[in-house]
N, C-alpha and C positions, 0 to 999 in steps of 0.2 A: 606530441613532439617531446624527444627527450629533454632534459635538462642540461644546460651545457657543464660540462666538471671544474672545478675549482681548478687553478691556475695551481702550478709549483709551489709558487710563494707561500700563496693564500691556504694551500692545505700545510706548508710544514708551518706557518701560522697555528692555526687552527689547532694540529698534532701537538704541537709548543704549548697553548693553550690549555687544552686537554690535557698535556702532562701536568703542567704550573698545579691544575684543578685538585688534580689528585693526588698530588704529593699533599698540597696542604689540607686536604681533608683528612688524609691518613695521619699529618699531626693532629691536626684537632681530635681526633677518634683516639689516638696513642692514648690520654691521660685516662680516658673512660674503657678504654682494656683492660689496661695496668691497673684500675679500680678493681672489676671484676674478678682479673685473676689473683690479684691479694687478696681481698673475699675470702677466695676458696684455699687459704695458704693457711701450716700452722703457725702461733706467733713467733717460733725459732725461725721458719720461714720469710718471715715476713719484710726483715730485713735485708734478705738475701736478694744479689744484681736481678738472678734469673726472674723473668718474666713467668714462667709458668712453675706450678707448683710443683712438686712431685707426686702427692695424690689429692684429689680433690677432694676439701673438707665441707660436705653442702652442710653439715653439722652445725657451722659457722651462723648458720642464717638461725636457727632454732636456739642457738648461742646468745643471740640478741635479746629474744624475748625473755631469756630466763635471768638475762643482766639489768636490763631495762623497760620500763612499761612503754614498750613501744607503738603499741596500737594507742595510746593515750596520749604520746607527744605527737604522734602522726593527727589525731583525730584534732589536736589543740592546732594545730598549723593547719590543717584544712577550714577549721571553723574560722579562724580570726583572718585568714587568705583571702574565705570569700565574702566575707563581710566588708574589710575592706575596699575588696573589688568591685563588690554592689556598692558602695557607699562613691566610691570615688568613681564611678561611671557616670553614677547618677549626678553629683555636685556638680564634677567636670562639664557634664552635656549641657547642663543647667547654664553657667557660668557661660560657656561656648557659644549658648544662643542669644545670653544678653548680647554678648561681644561682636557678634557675628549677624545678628538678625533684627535687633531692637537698635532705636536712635534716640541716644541720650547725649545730655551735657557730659563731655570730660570721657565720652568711651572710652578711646584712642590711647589717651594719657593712663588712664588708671588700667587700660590693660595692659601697657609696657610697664606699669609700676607692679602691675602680678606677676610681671614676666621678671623684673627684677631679683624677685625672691627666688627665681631658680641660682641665681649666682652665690646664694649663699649654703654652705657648709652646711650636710646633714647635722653634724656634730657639735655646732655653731646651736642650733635649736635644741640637741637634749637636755641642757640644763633649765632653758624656760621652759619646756613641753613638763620636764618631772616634777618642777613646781606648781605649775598649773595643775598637772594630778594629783600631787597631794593636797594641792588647795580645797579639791573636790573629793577629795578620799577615794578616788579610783586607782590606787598605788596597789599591785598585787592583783588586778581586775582586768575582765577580758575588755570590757570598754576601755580602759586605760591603757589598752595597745590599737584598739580602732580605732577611738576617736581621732589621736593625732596624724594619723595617717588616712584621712577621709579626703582631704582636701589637696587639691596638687595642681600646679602651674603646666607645669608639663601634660596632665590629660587634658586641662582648658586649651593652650596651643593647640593640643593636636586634634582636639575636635573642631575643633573653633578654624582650624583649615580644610574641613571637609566639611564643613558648613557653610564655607564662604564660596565654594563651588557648585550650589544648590541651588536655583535658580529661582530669582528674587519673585516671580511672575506665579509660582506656586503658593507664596505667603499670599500673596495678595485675592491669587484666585478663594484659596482658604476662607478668605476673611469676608472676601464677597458674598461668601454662601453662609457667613455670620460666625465662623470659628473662630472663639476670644484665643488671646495669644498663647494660652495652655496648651489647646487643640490642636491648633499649629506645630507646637514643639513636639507633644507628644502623638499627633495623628499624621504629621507631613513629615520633620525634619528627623525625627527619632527614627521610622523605617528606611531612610535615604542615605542615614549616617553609619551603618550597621555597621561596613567596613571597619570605618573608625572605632566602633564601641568594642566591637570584638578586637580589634589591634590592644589598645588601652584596656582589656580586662585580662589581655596575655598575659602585658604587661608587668602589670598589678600584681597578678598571682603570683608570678614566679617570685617576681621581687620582696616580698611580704612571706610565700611558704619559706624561702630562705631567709629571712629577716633574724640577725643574730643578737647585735648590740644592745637595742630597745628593749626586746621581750629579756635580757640577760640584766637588765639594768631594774626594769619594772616588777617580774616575778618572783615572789619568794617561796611561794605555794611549789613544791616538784612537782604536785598533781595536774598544775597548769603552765609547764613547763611547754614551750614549743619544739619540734625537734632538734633544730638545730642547738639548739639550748642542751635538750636534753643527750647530745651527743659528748656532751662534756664529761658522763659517767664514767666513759670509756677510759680516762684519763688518771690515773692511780698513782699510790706512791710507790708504786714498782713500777712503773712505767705507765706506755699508753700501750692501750690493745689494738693495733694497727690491724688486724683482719679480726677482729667484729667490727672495729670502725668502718671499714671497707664495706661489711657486708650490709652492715647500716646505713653507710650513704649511698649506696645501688639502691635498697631497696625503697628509700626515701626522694628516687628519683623519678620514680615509677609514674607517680600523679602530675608530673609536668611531662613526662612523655604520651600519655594519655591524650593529658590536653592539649598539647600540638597536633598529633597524629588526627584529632578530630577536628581539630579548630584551624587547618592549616593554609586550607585553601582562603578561608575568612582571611588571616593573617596576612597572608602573602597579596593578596587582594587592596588589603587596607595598608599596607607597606606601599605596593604599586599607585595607589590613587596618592598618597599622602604623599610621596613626590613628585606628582604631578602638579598637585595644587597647589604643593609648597612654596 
C-alpha cells in the first residue's frame, strides 16, 4: 500500500524547513572557508574582501613548520587534552555514582553544593588555582595544567543522569552474586554509561586541545607551549601573518575532526539519551 503524500501545507512546511536548514549551515561553514582560503593566500592577499586567492600558496603550510615548532605545540595539546580527558572521565563517573548509586547522609545537598560551582567564573579560579601551583612548584609543568582541570561539575551532572536511568535491580542483582561496590561501578554501570563517557570525553578534548588562558598564564618553557599558545608567534612587530595563521589553525583543526568523524555516532547517541533522562 502506497504511502499517502504530504498535504500543501505540510510539504511547503517542510521545503521552508529544509531551506531555514541550509542557509544556516552554509553560515556556520562561511567562517571555515574563509579559513582555508586565506591559508592558501599571499600576506598582501590576505587582507583583500575577495574570498579566493588568485594563486594558491600550498607553500603556506611548509611556511608553518619553518616559523614554528609545530609538531611540538601540536604534540603538547594532544598530550595534556587527553590526560585531562582520562582524568576527568574517570573523577566524574566516580563522583556520578556516589550521587547517583550509593545512599548517603547529605547526598542531595552536597551534590547541588557541586552543582553550585558551575555558577562560578572560570577566571574567578585562576588566581587561587596559580597559587596553589606555585605552592607546589608545578608552575611551568605539564601536571600544573591537568591537575586543575581533572575535576568538573558539569561531567558529574552529566553522568550522574545516565546513571540514574540504569536500573536500580542490576546493582542489586550485582551484589547478590557478591560484587563489592567497585565491581558494580566498574563491571555494571561503567559499560551501561558509555554514551555518557564518550559524550563527556568529546567534551573535554576539544575544550582543553583549544584551551588558551591557563596554559598562556602557566608556561614559560616555548618547548611546552600548547598550540594555541603557540600560535601567538605569528604575531610581530610588523604585523600579524594572517595566512600562516590560517594555515595553522586549519591544520590544528584536524584532531577534533578525526575525533568526531569516529566518535559521532557515540556522541549523538549520548546527546539523545542525556535528554531524555534529563
Amino acid at each position: 500500500m502506497n504511502a499517502t503524500p504530504p498535504s500543501p501545507p505540510a510539504a511547503a512546511r517542510s521545503l521552508g524547513l529544509h531551506g531555514l536548514m541550509t542557509v544556516l549551515s552554509l553560515a556556520m561553514l562561511a567562517p571555515f572557508a574563509w579559513m582555508i582560503l586565506a591559508s592558501l593566500k599571499t600576506l598582501a592577499e590576505a587582507g583583500d574582501p575577495a574570498w579566493l586567492p588568485r594563486s594558491a600558496q600550498w607553500d603556506n603550510y611548509l611556511e608553518v613548520f619553518r616559523v614554528i615548532p609545530f609538531l611540538r605545540f601540536m604534540a603538547n595539546s594532544l598530550v595534556i587534552a587527553g590526560w585531562v580527558t582520562l582524568l576527568q572521565v574517570f573523577t566524574s563517573s566516580l563522583a556520578a555514582f556516589s550521587f547517583a548509586r550509593l545512599d548517603w547522609p547529605g547526598r542531595d545537598r552536597v551534590f547541588f553544593l557541586y552543582l553550585g560551582t558551575m555558577m562560578l567564573p572560570g577566571l574567578v579560579m585562576v588566581i587561587p588555582n596559580y597559587q596553589i601551583m606555585v605552592r607546589f612548584g608545578l608552575v611551568d609543568s605539564y601536571l600544573g595544567l591537568v591537575l586543575p582541570s581533572a575535576f568538573t561539575a558539569f561531567g558529574t551532572f552529566l553522568l550522574r543522569q545516565f546513571m540514574l536511568g540504569i536500573p536500580r535491580a542490576l546493582d542489586e542483582a550485582a551484589e547478590i552474586d557478591g560484587a563489592s561496590k567497585w565491581r558494580v561501578y566498574w563491571d555494571v554501570i561503567l559499560p551501561l554509561s558509555r554514551p555518557g563517557l564518550v559524550t563527556l570525553a568529546i567534551f573535554t578534548f576539544m575544550g582543553n586541545y583549544q584551551s588558551f588562558f591557563w596554559p598562556l598564564v602557566m608556561m614559560k618553557n616555548v618547548d611546552k607551549y600548547t598550540l594555541p599558545v603557540g600560535l601567538l608567534f605569528f604575531d610581530s612587530e610588523h604585523g600579524q601573518a594572517t595566512h600562516l595563521l590560517m594555515a595553522a589553525v586549519t591544520m590544528s583543526v584536524v584532531p577534533l575532526i578525526v575525533l568526531f568523524v569516529f566518535l559521532q555516532r557515540q556522541f549523538i547517541r549520548g546527546i539523545q539519551l542525556g535528554a531524555v533522562k534529563g
